[in-house]
C-alpha positions in Angstrom: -12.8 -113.0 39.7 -9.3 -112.3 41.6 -10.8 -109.2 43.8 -14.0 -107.5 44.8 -13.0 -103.8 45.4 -15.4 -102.5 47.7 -16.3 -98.7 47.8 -18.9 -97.5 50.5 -20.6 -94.3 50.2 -18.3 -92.0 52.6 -15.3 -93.6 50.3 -15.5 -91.3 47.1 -12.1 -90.7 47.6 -10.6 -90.4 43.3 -6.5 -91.2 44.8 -7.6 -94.0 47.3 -5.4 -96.9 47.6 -8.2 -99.0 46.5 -7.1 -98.3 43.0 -3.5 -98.8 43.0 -3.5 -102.6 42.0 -6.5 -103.0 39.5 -6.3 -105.9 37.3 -9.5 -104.8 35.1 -10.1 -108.0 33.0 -9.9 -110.4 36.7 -11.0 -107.5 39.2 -14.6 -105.5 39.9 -15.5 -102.3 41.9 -18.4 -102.5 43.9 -20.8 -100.3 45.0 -24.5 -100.5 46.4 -27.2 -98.4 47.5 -29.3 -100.3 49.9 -32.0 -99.2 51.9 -30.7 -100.0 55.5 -28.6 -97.0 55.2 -31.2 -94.3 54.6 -33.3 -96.4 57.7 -31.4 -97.7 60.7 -31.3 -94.0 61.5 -34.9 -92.0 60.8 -32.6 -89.8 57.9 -32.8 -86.7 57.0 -33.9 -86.4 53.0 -30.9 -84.1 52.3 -28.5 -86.3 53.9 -29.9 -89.2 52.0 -29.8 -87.3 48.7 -26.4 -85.9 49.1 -24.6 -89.7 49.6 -26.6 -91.0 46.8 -25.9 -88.0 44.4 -22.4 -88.1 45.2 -22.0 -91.9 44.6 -23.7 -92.3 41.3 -21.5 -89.2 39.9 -18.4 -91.3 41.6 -19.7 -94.0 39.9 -19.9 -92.5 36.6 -16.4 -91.4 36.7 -15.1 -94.7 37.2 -17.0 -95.7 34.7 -16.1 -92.9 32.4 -12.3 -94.6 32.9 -13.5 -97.8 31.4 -12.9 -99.5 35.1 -15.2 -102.4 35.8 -18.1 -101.2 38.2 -21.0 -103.5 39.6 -23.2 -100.8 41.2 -26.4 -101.3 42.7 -29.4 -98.9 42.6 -32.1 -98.4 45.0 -35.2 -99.7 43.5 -33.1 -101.9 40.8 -32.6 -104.7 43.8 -34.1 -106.2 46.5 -31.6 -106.6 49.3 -32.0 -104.3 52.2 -28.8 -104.1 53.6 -24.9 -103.6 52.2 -24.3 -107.5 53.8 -27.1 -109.0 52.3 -26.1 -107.2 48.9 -22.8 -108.4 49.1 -23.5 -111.7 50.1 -25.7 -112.3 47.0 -22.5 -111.1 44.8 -20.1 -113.1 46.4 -22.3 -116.4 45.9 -22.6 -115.6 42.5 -19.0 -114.0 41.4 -16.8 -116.3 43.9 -14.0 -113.6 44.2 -10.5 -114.7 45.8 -10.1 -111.7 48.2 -12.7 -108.4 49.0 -10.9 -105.3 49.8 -12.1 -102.6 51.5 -10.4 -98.8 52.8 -11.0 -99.3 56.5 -14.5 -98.6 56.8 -15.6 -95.6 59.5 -18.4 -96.8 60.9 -17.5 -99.6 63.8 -21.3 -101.1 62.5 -20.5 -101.3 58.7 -17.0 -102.6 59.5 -18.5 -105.7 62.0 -21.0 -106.4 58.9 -18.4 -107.1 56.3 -16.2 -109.0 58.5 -19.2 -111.3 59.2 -20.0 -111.3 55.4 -16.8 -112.2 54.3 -16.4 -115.0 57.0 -19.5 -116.8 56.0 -18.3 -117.0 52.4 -14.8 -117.8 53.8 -13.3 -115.4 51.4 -10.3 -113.4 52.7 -11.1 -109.8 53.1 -8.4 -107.2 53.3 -8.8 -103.8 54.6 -6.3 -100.7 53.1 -5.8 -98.0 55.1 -7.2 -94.7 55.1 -5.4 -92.1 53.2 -8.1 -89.3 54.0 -6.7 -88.9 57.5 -3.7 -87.7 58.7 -3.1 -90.1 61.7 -4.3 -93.6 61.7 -6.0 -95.6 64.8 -2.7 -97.6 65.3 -0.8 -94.3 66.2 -3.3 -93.1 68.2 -3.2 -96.1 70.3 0.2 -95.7 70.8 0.0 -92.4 71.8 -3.0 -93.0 73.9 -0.5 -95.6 75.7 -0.9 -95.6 79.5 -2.1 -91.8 79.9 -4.2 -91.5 82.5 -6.7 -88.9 80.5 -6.7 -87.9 76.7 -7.0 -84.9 75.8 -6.7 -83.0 72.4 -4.7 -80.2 72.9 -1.7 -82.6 73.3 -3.0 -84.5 70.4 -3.1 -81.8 68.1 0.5 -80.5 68.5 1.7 -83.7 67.9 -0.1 -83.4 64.3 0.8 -79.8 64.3 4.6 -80.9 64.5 4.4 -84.7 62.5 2.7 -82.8 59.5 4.6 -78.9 60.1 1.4 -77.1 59.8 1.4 -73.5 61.0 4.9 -73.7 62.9 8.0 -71.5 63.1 10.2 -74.5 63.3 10.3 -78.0 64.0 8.9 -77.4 68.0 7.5 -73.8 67.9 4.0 -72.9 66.8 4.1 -69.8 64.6 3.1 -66.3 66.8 4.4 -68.4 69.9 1.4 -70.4 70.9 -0.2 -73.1 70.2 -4.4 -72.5 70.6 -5.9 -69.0 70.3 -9.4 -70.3 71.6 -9.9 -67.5 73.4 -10.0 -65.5 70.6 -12.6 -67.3 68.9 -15.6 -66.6 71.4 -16.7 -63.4 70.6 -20.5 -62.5 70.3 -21.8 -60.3 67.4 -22.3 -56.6 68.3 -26.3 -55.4 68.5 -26.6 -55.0 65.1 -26.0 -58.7 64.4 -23.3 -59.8 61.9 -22.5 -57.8 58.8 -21.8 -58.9 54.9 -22.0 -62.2 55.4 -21.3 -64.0 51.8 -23.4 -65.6 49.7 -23.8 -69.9 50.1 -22.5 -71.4 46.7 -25.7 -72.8 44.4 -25.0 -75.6 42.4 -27.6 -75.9 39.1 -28.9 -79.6 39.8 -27.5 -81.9 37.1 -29.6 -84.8 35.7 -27.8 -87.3 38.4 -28.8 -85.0 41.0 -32.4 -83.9 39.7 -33.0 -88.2 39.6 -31.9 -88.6 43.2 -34.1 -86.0 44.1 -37.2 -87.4 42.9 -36.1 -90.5 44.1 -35.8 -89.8 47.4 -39.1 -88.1 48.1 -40.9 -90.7 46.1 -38.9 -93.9 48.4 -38.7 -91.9 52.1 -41.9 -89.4 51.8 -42.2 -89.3 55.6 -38.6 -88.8 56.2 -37.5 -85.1 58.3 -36.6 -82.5 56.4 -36.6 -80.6 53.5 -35.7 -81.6 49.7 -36.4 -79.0 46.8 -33.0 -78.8 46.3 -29.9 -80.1 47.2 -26.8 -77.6 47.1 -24.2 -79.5 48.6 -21.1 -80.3 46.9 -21.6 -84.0 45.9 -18.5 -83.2 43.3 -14.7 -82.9 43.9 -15.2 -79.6 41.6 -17.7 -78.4 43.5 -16.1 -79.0 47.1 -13.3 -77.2 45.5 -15.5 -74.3 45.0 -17.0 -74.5 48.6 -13.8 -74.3 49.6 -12.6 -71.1 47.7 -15.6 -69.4 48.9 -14.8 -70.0 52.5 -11.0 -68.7 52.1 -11.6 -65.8 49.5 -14.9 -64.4 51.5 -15.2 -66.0 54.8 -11.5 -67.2 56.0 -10.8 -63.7 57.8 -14.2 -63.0 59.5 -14.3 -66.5 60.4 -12.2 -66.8 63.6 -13.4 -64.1 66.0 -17.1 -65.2 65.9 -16.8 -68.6 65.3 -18.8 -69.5 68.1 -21.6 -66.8 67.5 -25.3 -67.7 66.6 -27.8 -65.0 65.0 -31.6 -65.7 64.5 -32.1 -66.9 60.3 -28.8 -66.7 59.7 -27.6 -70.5 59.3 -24.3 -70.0 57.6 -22.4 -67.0 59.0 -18.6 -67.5 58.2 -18.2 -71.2 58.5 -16.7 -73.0 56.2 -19.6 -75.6 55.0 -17.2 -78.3 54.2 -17.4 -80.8 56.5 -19.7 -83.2 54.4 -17.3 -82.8 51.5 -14.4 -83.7 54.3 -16.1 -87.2 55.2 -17.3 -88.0 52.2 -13.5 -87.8 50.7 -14.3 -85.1 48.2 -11.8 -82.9 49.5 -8.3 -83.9 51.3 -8.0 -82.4 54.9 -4.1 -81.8 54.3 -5.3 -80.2 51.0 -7.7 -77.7 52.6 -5.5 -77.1 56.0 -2.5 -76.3 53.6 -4.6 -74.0 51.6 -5.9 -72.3 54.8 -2.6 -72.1 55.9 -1.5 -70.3 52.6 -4.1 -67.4 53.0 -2.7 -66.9 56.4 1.7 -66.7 54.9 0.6 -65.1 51.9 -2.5 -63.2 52.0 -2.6 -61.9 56.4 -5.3 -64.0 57.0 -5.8 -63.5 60.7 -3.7 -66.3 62.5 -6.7 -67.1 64.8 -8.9 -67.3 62.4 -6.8 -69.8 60.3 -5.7 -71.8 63.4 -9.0 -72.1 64.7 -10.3 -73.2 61.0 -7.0 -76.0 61.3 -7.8 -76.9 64.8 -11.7 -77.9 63.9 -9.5 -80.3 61.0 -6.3 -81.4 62.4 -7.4 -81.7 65.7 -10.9 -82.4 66.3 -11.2 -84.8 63.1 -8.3 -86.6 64.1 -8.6 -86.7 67.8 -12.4 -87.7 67.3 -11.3 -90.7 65.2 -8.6 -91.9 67.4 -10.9 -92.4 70.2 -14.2 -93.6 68.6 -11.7 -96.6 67.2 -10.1 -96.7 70.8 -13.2 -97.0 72.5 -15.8 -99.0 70.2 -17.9 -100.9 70.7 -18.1 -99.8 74.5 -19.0 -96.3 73.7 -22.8 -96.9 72.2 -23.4 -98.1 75.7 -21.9 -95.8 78.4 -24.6 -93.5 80.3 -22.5 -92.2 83.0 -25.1 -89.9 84.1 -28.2 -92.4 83.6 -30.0 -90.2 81.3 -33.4 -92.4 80.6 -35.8 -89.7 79.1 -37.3 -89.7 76.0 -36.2 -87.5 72.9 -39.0 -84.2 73.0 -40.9 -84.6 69.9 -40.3 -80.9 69.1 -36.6 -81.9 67.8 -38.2 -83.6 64.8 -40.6 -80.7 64.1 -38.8 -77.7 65.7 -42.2 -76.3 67.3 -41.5 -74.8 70.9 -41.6 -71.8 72.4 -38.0 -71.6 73.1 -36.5 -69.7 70.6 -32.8 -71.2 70.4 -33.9 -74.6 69.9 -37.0 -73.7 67.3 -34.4 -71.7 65.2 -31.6 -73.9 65.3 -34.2 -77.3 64.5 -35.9 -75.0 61.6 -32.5 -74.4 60.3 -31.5 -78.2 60.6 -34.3 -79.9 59.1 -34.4 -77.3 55.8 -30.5 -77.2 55.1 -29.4 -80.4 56.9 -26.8 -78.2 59.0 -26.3 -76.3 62.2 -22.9 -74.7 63.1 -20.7 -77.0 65.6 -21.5 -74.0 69.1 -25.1 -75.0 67.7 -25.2 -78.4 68.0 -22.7 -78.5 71.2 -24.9 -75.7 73.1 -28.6 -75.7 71.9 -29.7 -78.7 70.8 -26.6 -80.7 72.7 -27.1 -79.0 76.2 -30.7 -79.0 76.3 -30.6 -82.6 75.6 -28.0 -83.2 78.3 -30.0 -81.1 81.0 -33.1 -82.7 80.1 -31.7 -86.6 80.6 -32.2 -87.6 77.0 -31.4 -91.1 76.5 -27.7 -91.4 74.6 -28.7 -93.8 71.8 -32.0 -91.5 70.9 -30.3 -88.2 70.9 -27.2 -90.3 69.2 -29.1 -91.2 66.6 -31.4 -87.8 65.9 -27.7 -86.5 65.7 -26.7 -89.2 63.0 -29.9 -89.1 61.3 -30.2 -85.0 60.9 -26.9 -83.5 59.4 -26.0 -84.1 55.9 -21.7 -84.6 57.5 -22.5 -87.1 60.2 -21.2 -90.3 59.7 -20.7 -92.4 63.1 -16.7 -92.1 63.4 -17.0 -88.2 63.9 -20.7 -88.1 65.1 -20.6 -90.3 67.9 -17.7 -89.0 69.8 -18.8 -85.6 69.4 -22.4 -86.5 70.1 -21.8 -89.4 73.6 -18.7 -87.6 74.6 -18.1 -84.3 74.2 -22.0 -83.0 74.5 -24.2 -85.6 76.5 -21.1 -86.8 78.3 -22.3 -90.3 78.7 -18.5 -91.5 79.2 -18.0 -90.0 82.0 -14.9 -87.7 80.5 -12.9 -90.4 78.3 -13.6 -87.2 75.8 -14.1 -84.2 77.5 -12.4 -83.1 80.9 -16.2 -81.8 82.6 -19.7 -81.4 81.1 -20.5 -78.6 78.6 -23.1 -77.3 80.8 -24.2 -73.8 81.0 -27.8 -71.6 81.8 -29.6 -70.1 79.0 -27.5 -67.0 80.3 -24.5 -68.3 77.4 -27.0 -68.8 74.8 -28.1 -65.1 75.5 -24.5 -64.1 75.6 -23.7 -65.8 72.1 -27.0 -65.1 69.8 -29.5 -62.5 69.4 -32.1 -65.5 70.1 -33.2 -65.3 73.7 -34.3 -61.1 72.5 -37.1 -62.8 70.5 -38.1 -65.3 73.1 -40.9 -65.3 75.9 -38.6 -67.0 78.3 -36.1 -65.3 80.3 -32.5 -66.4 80.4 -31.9 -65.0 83.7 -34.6 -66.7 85.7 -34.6 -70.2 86.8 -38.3 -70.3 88.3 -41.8 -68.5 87.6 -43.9 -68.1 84.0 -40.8 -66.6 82.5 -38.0 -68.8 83.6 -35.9 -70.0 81.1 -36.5 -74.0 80.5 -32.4 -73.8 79.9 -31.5 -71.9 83.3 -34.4 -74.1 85.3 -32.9 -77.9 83.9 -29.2 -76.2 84.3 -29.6 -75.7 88.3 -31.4 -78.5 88.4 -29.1 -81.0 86.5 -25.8 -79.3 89.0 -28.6 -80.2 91.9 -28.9 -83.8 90.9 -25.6 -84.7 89.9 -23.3 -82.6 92.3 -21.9 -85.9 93.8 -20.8 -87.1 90.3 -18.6 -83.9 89.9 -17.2 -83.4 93.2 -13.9 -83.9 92.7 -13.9 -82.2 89.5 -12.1 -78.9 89.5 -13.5 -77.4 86.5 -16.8 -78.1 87.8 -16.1 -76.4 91.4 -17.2 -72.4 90.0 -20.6 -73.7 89.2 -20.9 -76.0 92.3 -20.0 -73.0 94.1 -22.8 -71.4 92.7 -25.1 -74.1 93.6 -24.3 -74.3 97.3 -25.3 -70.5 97.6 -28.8 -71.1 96.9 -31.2 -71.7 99.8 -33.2 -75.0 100.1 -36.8 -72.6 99.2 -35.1 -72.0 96.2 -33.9 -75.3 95.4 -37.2 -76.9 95.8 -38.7 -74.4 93.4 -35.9 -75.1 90.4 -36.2 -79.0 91.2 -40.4 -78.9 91.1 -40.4 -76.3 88.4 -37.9 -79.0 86.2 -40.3 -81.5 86.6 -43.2 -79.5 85.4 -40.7 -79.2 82.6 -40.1 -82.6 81.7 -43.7 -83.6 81.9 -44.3 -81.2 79.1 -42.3 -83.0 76.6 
């Protein structure tokens, strides 16, 4: 064999580089489904089904153009990682070289470079296509700044790749982020004709991974009756459509809105189509920024929609490769709590964090303002330990693969690296979760009181977590409003909020 072409699940990418070379009588594609993968994270049963759904129909495809596939099926082998699989086919095919797209998870990548060492086989990895900056030129732009932030990131994208610009320097409508127009709250009668979620008639690829993965991973979180997540380019295409047609100009204002049993609102619901290479991010930012030239899409809505794309994604990406290994291990605030039981369940009284769990385990998804201030914050205030609430975060959504999940997860909500991400702490009372959803109106607990029966387990560990770590954020200015805030408070009621946390804590 000349080459082993390797192709891991978040690969499925149909114009890779990976197939520009192919000698198909000397070379083999390569492809496995191993157990490791659905265990060194506790993983959610959609999350499992939707990789292995959209490999095998991958895999069909390639073999439907007569290209030479070696593809391993749980429960048809015995190796229980992608390393040990490999190994046993490079013993017994002997290929000159493996290639590989650069793989996005700093684990994955350390095991093939190991693999292909001990076999002393040269292993070459291609870049990328899927992303519209690579870790090389973020480096370079990272150079000697003192702090990294993404606005500064993203116009550099915005320019390099003229997305949404008047010229070759000038963002169209004269700035750059409209942010601030994305924060609106719903009105009291909650949000209004919100579209339908695409349903995708299981075919017999899916139906099989379905049974499959409640027969192998029984105990596993979450729900799996159905899987209707695009596991197709055709079908991402379609998720896609729907999002531009029906949600594009509603999306923008309420972005960062929340509303009890309503999981989907206006968002886009692409993301896992995005990282698993079903869909092209230039492809869908060009698109979005089409509906916006052509059809008066709102231009907050459609930068907003870009800015989740060109900038997060890429600025994510850029610093998880900047900053790995090192990251897994920062805890800049010494968090060394256990994760509350109730995030694997989704049984508490507090109604923010029962909805948004419910939601996650059944559909595998919670909006990004979910995630950042529900489940994120609470974990933060209560002192959760980075690699548990890390890896609930990797093991729960059917998008999160480590590149984009870690950064978002260690930096930007637990803020274990001390700001490498984020420029202060997303930390707020259950006063903003009150502000953005209808949730805290069904809940026993009171948003605006940080002590007593009613006191908001939010608002309590909020004062409490300012109380304990005011001398980490003293020389922070965008902390010095909420430090502010703290000094006015007596010492009676400071000793209340700090003994009323630790009741807290010892609950959980």
């Amino acid at each position: 064999m000349r080459r082993l072409y390797l192709i891991l699940g978040d690969q499925l990418d149909r114009d890779s580089l990976i197939f520009k070379d192919v000698d198909i009588e000397n070379d083999c594609f390569w492809m496995a489904e191993v157990e490791n993968e659905a265990t060194h994270v506790w993983s959610h049963k959609q999350r499992i089904a939707l990789f292995l759904s959209a490999m095998r129909h991958f895999a069909k495809e390639l073999q439907d153009r007569r290209l030479p596939v070696h593809y391993l099926a749980l429960g048809e082998h015995s190796f229980s990682s992608l390393a040990d699989a490999l190994s046993d086919t490079l013993s017994k095919q002997q290929p000159e070289e493996v290639w590989c797209v650069r793989p996005g998870d700093f684990r994955v990548f350390e095991s093939l470079v190991k693999v292909t060492k001990k076999h002393n086989v040269t292993f070459k990895q291609l870049h990328d296509q899927h992303f519209l900056s690579t870790p090389a030129e973020f480096k370079q732009w990272a150079g000697e700044k003192k702090q990294l932030r993404l606005e500064y990131w993203y116009r550099t994208l915005r320019k390099k790749h003229q997305i949404l610009m008047e010229d070759e320097k000038s963002p169209v409508g004269g700035q750059w982020n409209y942010d601030q127009s994305n924060r609106k709250a719903f009105k009291k009668d909650g949000p209004q004709d919100i579209p339908a979620t695409f349903s995708w008639t299981a075919d017999k690829i899916t139906k099989e991974v379905i049974t499959l993965v409640n027969e192998t991973y029984p105990t596993h979180p979450g729900e799996l009756n159905e899987l209707h997540w695009p596991v197709t380019p055709v079908q991402a295409e379609q998720a896609l459509g729907r999002f531009l047609d029906e949600c594009l100009n509603n999306f923008g204002d309420h972005q960062d809105a929340m509303w009890s049993d309503e999981p989907f609102l206006n968002h886009s619901l692409i993301s896992s189509s995005l990282n698993l290479k079903l869909l092209h991010p230039l492809t869908v930012i060009q698109q979005a920024e089409h509906y916006h030239w052509e059809k008066g899409a709102p231009l907050a809505a459609v930068e907003g929609f870009v800015r989740q794309i060109l900038g997060w994604r890429e600025y994510v990406r850029g610093l998880y490769w900047l900053h790995m290994p090192e990251w897994k291990n920062m805890n800049a605030l010494g968090a060394d709590r256990d994760l509350p039981a109730f995030y694997w369940t989704g049984e508490t009284e507090m109604n923010c964090l029962s909805q948004t769990i419910q939601q996650t385990l059944k559909y595998g998804y919670a909006h990004h303002i979910q995630r950042l201030m529900v489940t994120g914050l609470f974990s933060l205030l209560y002192g959760v330990k980075p690699k548990q609430i890390h890896e609930w975060y990797l093991a729960v959504y059917v998008d999160a693969v480590e590149w984009v999940e870690l950064p978002n997860t260690l930096g930007m909500s637990q803020y274990t690296d001390n700001g490498i991400m984020a420029s202060k702490p997303y930390v707020a009372s259950g006063s903003y979760i009150n502000k953005m959803s209808n949730y805290c109106k069904h809940c026993r607990f009171k948003p605006s009181e940080a002590t007593g029966e009613d006191a908001c387990p939010f608002t309590t560990l909020f004062w409490d977590f300012l109380d304990s770590h005011q001398d980490n954020f003293q020389k922070n200015p965008r902390m010095a409003f909420m430090l502010k805030n703290l000094q006015r408070k007596d010492e009676n009621e400071l000793t209340a909020i700090r003994s009323q946390a630790r009741e807290i804590r010892q609950l959980f």
